[in-house]
Structure formats: C-alpha cells, structure tokens
N, C-alpha and C positions, 0 to 999 in steps of 0.2 A: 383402233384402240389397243387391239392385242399386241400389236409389235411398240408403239409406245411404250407401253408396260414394260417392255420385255426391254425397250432401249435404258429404260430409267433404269432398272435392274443390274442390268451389265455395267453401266456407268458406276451403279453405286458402289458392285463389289467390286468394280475396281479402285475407284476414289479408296476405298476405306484399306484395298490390298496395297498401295502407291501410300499411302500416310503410315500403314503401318512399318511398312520398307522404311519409307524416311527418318519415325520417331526413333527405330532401334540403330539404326544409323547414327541418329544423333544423339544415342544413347552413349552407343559406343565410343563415339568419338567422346566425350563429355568425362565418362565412367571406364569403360572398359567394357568386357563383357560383360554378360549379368543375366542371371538363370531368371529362367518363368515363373517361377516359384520368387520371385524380388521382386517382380513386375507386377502380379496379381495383389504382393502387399502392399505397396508405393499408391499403385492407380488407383484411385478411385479413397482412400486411405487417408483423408485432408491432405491433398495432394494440392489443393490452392495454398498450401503454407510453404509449398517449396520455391516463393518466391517470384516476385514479379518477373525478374532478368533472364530464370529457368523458364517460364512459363512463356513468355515473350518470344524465345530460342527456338521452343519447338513451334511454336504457330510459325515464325518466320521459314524456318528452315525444315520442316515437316509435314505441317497440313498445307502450308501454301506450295512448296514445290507438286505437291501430290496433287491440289486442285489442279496447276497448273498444265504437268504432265499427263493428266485425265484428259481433260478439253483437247489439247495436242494428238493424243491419242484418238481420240473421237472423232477428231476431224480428217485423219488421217486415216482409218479404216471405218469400215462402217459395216465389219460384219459383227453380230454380237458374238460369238462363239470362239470367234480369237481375240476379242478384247478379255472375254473369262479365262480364255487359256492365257493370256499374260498375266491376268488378276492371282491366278495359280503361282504361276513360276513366282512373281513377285512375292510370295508367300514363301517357298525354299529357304531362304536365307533365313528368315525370320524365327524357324520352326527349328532350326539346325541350331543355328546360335543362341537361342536362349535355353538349349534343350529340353524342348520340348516334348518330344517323344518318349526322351528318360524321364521326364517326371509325369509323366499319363502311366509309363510301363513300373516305378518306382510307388507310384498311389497305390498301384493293388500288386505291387510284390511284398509278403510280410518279413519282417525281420523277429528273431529271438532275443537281439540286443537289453532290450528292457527287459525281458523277463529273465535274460541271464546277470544282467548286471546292473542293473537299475535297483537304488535304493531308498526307498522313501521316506524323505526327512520328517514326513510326518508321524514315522515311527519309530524316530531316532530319540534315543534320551539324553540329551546335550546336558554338558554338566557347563555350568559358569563360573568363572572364578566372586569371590566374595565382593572383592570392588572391582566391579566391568568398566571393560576400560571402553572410551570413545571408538568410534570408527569415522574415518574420512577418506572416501573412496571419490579420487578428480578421474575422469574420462577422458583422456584429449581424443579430439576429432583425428581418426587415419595416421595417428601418430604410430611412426616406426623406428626400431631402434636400429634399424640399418640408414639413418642420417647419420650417424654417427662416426658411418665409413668415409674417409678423405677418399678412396679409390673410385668410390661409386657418386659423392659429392662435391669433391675439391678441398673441401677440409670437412672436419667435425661440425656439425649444424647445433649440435646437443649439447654444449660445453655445461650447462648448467646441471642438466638431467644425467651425464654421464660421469659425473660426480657424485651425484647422490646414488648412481646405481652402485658405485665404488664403494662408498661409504656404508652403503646399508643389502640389505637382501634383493636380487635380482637374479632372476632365471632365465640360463638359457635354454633351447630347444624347443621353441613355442613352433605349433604348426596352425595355420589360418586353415579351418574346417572350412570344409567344400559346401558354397552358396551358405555362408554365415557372415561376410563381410560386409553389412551394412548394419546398422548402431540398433534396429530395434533386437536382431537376433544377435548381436551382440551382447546386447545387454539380456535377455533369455536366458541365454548361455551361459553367465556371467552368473546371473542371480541366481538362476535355478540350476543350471548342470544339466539343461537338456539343451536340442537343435530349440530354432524356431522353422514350426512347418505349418504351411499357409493350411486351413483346414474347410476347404469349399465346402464340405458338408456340414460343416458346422458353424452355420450361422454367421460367421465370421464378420458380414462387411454388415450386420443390419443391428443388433443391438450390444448393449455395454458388457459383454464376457470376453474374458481376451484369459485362456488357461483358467479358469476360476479353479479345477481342483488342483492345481500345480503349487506343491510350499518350494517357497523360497525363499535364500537366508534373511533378506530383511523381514518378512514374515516372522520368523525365527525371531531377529532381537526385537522385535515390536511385540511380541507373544511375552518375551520376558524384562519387558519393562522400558523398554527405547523410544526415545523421541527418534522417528523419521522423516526426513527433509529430503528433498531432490528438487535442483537450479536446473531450470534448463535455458538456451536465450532463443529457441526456436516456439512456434506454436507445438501444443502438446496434443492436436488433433493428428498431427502427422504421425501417418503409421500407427495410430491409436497409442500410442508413447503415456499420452497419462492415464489411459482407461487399463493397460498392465502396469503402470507404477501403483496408480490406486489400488489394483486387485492384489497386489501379493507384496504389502507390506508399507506402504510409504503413506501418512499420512499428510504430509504436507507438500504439496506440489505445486510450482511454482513454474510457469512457463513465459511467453510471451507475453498473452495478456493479462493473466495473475500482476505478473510485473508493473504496468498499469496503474492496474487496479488496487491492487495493496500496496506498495512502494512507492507509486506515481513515476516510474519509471517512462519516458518518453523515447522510447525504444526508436523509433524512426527517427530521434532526434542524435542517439547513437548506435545507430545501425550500423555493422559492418559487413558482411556479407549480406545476401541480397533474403538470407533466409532470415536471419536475426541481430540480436544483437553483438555488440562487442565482448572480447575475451575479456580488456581491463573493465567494461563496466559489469561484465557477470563477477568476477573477483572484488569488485570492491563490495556487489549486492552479498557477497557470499563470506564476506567477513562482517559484516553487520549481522545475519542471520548465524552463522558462529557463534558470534558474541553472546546473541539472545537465547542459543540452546545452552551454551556452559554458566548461564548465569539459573538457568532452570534447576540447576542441580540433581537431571538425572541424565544417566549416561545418554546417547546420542549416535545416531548414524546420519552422516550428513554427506550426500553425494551432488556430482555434477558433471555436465558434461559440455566441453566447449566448444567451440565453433568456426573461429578466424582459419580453421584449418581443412575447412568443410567442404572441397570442387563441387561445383566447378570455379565460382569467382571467390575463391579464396581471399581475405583480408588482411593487409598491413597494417596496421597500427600507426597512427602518426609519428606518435613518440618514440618508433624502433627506425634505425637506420637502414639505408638502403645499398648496402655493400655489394650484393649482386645484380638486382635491376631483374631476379625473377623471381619463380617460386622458393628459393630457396632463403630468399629476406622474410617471410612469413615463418619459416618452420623457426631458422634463428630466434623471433622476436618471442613464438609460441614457448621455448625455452627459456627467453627471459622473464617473461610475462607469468609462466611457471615458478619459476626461483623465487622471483619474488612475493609471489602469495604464499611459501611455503616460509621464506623465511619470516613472514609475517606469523603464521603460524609459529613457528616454533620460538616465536619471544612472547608468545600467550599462555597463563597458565596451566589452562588445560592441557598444553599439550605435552606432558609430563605424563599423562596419563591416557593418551591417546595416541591412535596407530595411522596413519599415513597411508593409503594404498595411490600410487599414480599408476593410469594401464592407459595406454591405448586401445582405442575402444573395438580395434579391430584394423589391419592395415586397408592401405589404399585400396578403394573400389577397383578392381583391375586390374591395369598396368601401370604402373608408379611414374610418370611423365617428367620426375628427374632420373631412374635408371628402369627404362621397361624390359632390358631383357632381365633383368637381377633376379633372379628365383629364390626360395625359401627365405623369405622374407618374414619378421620378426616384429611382436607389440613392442614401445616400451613398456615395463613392468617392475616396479621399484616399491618395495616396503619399508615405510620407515617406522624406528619406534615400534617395534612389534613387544607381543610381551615374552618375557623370559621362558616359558615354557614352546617358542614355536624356534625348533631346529634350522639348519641350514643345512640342507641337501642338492642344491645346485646344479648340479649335471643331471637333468628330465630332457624329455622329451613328453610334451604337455598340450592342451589344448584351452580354450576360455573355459571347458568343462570343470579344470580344475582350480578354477579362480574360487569357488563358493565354501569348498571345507578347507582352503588356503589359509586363506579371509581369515575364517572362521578364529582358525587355530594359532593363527596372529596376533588375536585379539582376547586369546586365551580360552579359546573354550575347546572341551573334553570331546573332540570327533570321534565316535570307537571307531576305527581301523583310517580312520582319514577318508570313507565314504560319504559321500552326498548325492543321490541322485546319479549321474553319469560320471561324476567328478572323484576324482584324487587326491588327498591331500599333498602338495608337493615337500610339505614338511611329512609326511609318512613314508613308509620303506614301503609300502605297498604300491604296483606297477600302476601309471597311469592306465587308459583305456589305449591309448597312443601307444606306449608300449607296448602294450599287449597285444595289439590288434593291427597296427602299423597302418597301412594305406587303406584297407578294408574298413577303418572305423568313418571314411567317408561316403564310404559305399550304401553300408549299414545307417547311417542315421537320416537318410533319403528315403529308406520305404517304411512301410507300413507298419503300424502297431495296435494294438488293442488296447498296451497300458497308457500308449500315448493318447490315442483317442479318446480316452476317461479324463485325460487332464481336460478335454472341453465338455465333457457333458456339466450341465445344471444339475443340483440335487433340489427337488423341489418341495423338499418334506418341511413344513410349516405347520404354523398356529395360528389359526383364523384370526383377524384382524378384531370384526364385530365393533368396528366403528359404528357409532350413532348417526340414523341415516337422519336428514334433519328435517322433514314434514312428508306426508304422503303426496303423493301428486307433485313433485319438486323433480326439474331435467338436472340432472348430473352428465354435464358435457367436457367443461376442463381438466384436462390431463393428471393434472397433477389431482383433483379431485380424486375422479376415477381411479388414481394409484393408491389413496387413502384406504381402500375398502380389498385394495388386492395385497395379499403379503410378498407375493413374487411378483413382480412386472416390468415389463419395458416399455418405453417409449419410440414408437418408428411411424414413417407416413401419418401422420396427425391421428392415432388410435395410441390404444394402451394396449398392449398383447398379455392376456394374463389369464390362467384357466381356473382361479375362485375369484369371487366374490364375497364377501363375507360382512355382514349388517346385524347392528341392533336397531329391530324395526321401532317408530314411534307406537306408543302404549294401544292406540286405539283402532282397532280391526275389526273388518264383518267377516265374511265365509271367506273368499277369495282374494286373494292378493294378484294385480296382474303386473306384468315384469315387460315395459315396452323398451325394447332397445336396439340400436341398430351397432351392425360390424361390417369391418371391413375384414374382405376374405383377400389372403395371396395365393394364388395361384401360380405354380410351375409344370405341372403335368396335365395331364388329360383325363385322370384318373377321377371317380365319380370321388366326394369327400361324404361319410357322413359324421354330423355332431348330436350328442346326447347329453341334454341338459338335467341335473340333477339339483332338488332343492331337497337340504339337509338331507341326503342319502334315498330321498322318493327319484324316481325318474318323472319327468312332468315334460319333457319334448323330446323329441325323436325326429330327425329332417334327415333327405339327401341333398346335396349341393352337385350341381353341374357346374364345368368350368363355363360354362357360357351364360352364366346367371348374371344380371345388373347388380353395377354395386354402386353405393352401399346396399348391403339387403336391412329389411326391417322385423323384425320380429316381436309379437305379442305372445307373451307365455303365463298360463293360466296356474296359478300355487295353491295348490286348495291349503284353508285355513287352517285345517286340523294338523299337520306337518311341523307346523310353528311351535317351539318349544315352551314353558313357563316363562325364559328369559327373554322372551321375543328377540330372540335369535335365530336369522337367515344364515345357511351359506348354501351360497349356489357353485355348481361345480361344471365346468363346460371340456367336454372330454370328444377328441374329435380325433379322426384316422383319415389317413390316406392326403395329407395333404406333402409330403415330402419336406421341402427346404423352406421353412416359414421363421419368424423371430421366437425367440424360447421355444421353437417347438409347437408354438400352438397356431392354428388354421385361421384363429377371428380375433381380429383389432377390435375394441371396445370404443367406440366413437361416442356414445352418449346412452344412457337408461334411467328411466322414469320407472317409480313403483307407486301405485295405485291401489287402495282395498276400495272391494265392490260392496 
C-alpha cells in the first residue's frame, strides 16, 4: 500500500510539473513571455471566456502531451525519486520565465514611490468648465503605432490613424510599463494612474472588490454629473473586467452577454475571434448607444474596447481586403473600420462639443510576430477635438500613468499641477514619473506598498439595515434573502459572508429569543479560530473552531429578551480572528438562520 501511495504521488507531481512545462510553453509561443503576476490574474479569472479555440489549444498541446510524456516516463523508469527529480528540473524553466522569484522577492521589498509621489484624486478639487464637454475614449486591442513603419511592415498599415495623428494631438515617447501589457492593467493604468498588482492577500480571486478605495477619472466625471457607458465584445467575467468598470465609476456595462440580453445581439451569430464579437458589429452597437446618451442631454463618458486585433486568432473582417494574406490584413482593416466610426462621429451633433481619445490599449503581448526583434515600441494615442484650454507639448516621454490627468485636461477640466495619482499631465510643464525616474520607475511599481494596499482594504462602517424579519420561527436560507438583513455582504461558495446582521423583530416576544443558524467556515491555516457573537453590543456566544471541525457547523444561540430595544430592534455582530485569507475578511458564510422566542 505504502509504495502505491508513493507511486501515485510521484506520478502526479510530475503530471502536474510536465502540463505546467507545456501550458507556459504554449503560452509563449501564443503571447510571448508573461510575468507570474499575469498568470495568477488570467487563471482561474473567467478564464472559460477566453474562448473555446484558446482553451481547446492548451488541452491539445499542454495537458495531453504532459499525460502522455508522464506514462512514457513511468514506464520507462520506475524509480520514484528520479521521476521527482525531473518533476523538479521541469519546473526551472517555468519559475525563470515568468519570474517568479522577483515577484516572491518584489511582494515584500517596499517601495517609497506612493508615498513620494502618489496623489490622491480623492483630494483633488477639479474645477469643470460651465458646459462639459463629452468624452469618448475607443481602446483598440495591441494596437501600435509602429505599424506605421514601411521598414519594420512593408508599407504604412495605419493610413487612416496616421492622419488623424497628423491632424490633431499625439505623443510621442510612450514607454510600455514592465508586466502592464495585458488590457485589465491597462486599463488600471489608464483610469487610475497606478500599476495593476495581483493582491494574494487580499481576497482577490473570491468576492466582488477589485480596488474599491482607488478613485479614478471616470469616478471623477460620474461624481460630477456624467452618464458612464463602457462596450466591451468579450465576456466581462474575464480578468474581473466589469466587477473594476463597476467599482470605479461606470455605470452602464455592456459585455458579451449584456449584449444578448439588452440588444438581442447574437454574438455567435457574429463572432469574430474565438473570444467575442466583431469590431463592425461592436461600432455599429456603439453608435446606437451614442445616440441614446446625446439625446439625454447630459454630458457623457462613453468608452470601448475592441477586439479583431486580439492573438492569438486574430479576425479579418469580411468586408476588408486581403492584400497580404497575413497578420497584417487585420491591422489594415482595424484602421479602416476605425476611420469609419470616427467619421461617423464627427457628422453627429454632439460631437462639436466632444473629445475623441483613440489609445491602444497597450502593445502586443510580447514579441510583435510582424517585427520581434523591434524594441521600444509605442500605443497608438491620438486626441481629437480637445478643448481649448489643453496645450500641446509633445516631446514626453510618458507612460499609460499619464493617460488619466491628460484626459482630464482635454476635456477642460482644472488639474492643479497636472497630478493624478502616479500620472502627469502631458499638457503640463511638470516631469512625467518616466522622466523623472527613467528605468527605475519599472522597478519601483513591482514592490510593495502600504498606500497601495489600502486601495484593497473594505471600509466596513455602516448603518444597520433593521429589515422586518417576517414571522418568528421562519428559516431564512436564500442568498439574496440573507443579504437583505446584512449591509456589507458577499456572496461565495453558496453562503453570504457578512459580520452583522441586523432585524426589526415581529412585535410579539417572551424572555428569550433563540438564533439557529448554521455557517460555513474557510479554512487556510492551522491556526485554532475563535468567533464572539454579540447581540446589540451584549456578548451572548463565545466558541473556539479547530481546523478539523465538520462543516457545515450548527449553531443555537441563546438572546435573552431584556437586550431588545423599545423598537424591537436586533443587530447581531459576528467578530472572528485568526482565520487569515477568507472573503471580506470574515471566517463564517451565512448558509441559513431561524429566530425563534421561547
């Protein structure tokens, strides 16, 4: 039995050392490299919305070679001790290339960055001009403005885009910040003027927080009056994409299935890549919803971001030609398909009164597979229609940090000094961080912060709910129930995670009120947990939890009657330590509770 065990064991960490070999393999080839810190946010991140063709890829070409060379293996040596030591080596690669060891040694090295230069817009007093003007900020997918090179592509790919850069405001000197070049920490970057940095301690992969104390600019015009919109044609579970558009500023979010669902959009029916939909049909959903915010008659922020130009199966367009026969017929058509939605714009009347931003949302993952060895590579980034009071200063060197008080100052509003956050205004005389800081400010926005770390704490200060509980002796098991009577809560593993409860009990009571309910505990350490129940500020239970306790546990908690106010008003408060990494923070999922007077 013992060497069984021990064969299964070895088998498996190598199975699992041989798939991981394969999947970064196939990562690489696919993308390029790609830090560990991309990987921890991808995996596991609605990572079934990356598509059937991506997903199909790596089982072909990742976990099957891996089973395959497992079994091989196995039958080929049969000691267990050197099938772990190649389980090992096969791990080298893996740990080197996504560097991993700088971001273990980069979590607990701190930085001064935020506290030297970090500004927070939550204490900024933005002045607005009288009549605010629109905003429309388009995304293209990996778009770069080095298509533009005939040496590096054969000819100009950008003929449309490298006109309107001509015509209107475009900066050069962008530099692609180190492990930023994938769209959610693009757009971070973008909105807020910090990195995006995967936060293991906090919560991250289990309930709906993604930054909640982080302002950012749409925040900003939705605080002073803006309709917000954001098109996406991908699922918005990926990479939590609408759970940060929700949190910091966007009320209207529109993804794959939104699409569906409110448009009747038949997304498989034009599907172009394997992730979503098409660029012409997200441009055509996105001038209907134009229309419908300038007919509202209040200013507007209306963003988006496309797709057809998304690797790995990039989409052609049927309606664009096929002049090369490769990647570079897609970038073409993304250019026309561009021009055209702008020039639709600008025969509309709002757009007299509105500002134009086009950016690449970040360059290609990698190595650019029409020129890989080509270094310092560049967004495109074109402003049109800005308002008269934002300069032209041109010659930066800049990062997506200073996309958010750019923006801002485009669209006419008063930035003192052209700060936001980590950002610059590049209409300001003041040094980006880029400038200032040169190569170092990649180094720097990799470790550790304290002021970064506050962008993910919860602030949990509330106002008891004191919802009408609706008869005594009534089980309160559905979710969303349960969330009625919490004012902070989340939903995870089929519980409500929430540390009050708060009731207006029914009128009629004897002595004792009893409180049956059961929770689910998560467990990560070993560590003993205890929880201390309070009703309206009595203590009324006192438990320790073992990690090796059955779950669900059940609890009966005894309220004596005199505790209950004139307004027959409960709130119970469940205050627990020692449990480490749990959702909001708190140790016990709320599965169902019954109140009962005796």
């Amino acid at each position: 039995m013992k060497k069984i065990l021990s064969d299964v064991f070895s088998l498996t960490v190598l199975f699992l050392s041989l798939a991981v070999l394969f999947a970064l393999i196939r990562t690489n080839l696919l993308w390029g490299d790609v830090c560990f810190e991309q990987i921890l946010v991808h995996v596991g991140q609605g990572v079934s919305q990356a598509g059937k063709e991506v997903i199909k890829g790596y089982l072909l070409w990742a976990l099957l070679p891996a089973f395959v060379l497992c079994i091989v293996l196995a039958l080929l040596i049969n000691k267990n001790r050197l099938l772990l030591a190649i389980a090992f080596l096969c791990l080298i690669y893996p740990v080197y290339k996504t560097q991993l060891i700088s971001f273990l040694i980069y979590q607990n090295t701190p930085t001064a960055l935020y506290d030297d230069e970090y500004v927070d817009p939550a204490k900024i007093d933005f002045h607005f001009p009288d009549k605010k003007r629109n905003l429309i900020v388009l995304y293209m997918e990996s778009m770069e403005k080095d298509y533009t090179n005939p040496e590096l592509v054969g000819q100009n790919l950008l003929p449309n885009l490298s006109k309107l850069a001509e015509e209107n405001i475009s900066f050069d000197g962008f530099h692609q910040l180190e492990n930023q070049d994938y769209s959610i920490a693009a757009m971070v970057s973008s909105f807020c003027s910090v990195p995006f940095r995967y936060a293991p301690n906090k919560n991250y992969t289990v309930y709906n927080n993604f930054l909640p104390q982080l302002v950012c600019y749409p925040t900003i015009l939705e605080q002073h009056g803006y309709k917000t919109y954001f098109l996406k044609g991908t699922g918005l579970e990926f990479a939590r994409t609408g759970i940060f558009l929700t949190a910091h500023g966007f009320k209207d979010i529109v993804g794959r299935e939104e699409m569906k669902e409110s448009y009747g959009v038949d997304w498989k029916k034009f599907q172009g890549t394997s992730w979503g939909l098409r660029d012409r049909n997200l441009f055509n959903l996105a001038k209907q919803r134009l229309s419908e915010l300038a007919a509202s008659n209040q200013p507007f922020l209306f963003s988006l971001l496309t797709l057809d130009t998304h690797g790995p199966d990039i989409y052609l367009d049927k309606q664009c030609p096929q002049s090369f026969n490769d990647d570079r017929d897609v970038i073409f058509c993304a250019d026309t398909l561009m021009a055209e939605f702008i020039d639709w714009i600008k025969q509309q009347d709002f757009y007299k009164n509105t500002t134009v931003v086009i950016l690449g949302d970040h360059i290609y993952t990698g190595n650019n597979p029409l020129y890989p060895k080509h270094e310092n590579r560049e967004i495109v980034n074109i402003i049109l229609n800005p308002s008269d009071t934002a300069l032209t200063t041109q010659e930066r060197k800049w990062t997506t940090f200073d996309l958010a008080p750019t923006i801002l100052q485009a669209i006419g509003v008063d930035v003192p000094d052209g700060k936001f956050g980590l950002g610059r205004s590049l209409f300001s005389p003041n040094p980006t961080l880029r400038e200032k800081m040169g190569q170092k400010l990649d180094v720097e926005i990799m470790k550790s912060s304290k002021i970064y770390d506050a962008f993910n704490t919860i602030k949990t200060t509330f106002k008891p709910l004191y919802n009408p509980y609706p008869t005594w002796d009534t089980e309160i098991s559905d979710n969303e129930a349960i969330r009625s009577y919490a004012s902070f809560a989340e939903v995870a593993f089929n519980a409500v995670w929430a540390d009050t409860l708060s009731f207006t009990l029914p009128p009629v009571k004897k002595d004792n009120i009893t409180l049956d309910i059961r929770f689910r505990i998560l467990f990560l350490d070993d560590n003993q947990r205890t929880v201390k129940i309070f009703a309206n500020k009595h203590p009324v239970a006192d438990w320790v939890l073992e990690d090796k306790i059955e779950q669900p546990i059940y609890k009966k908690i005894t309220i004596p009657g005199n505790i209950i106010d004139k307004d027959d008003k409960l709130l119970l408060e469940i205050k627990t330590d020692g449990f480490g990494y749990t959702p909001v923070g708190i140790g016990l999922g709320i599965e169902r509770f019954n109140l009962r007077s005796d």
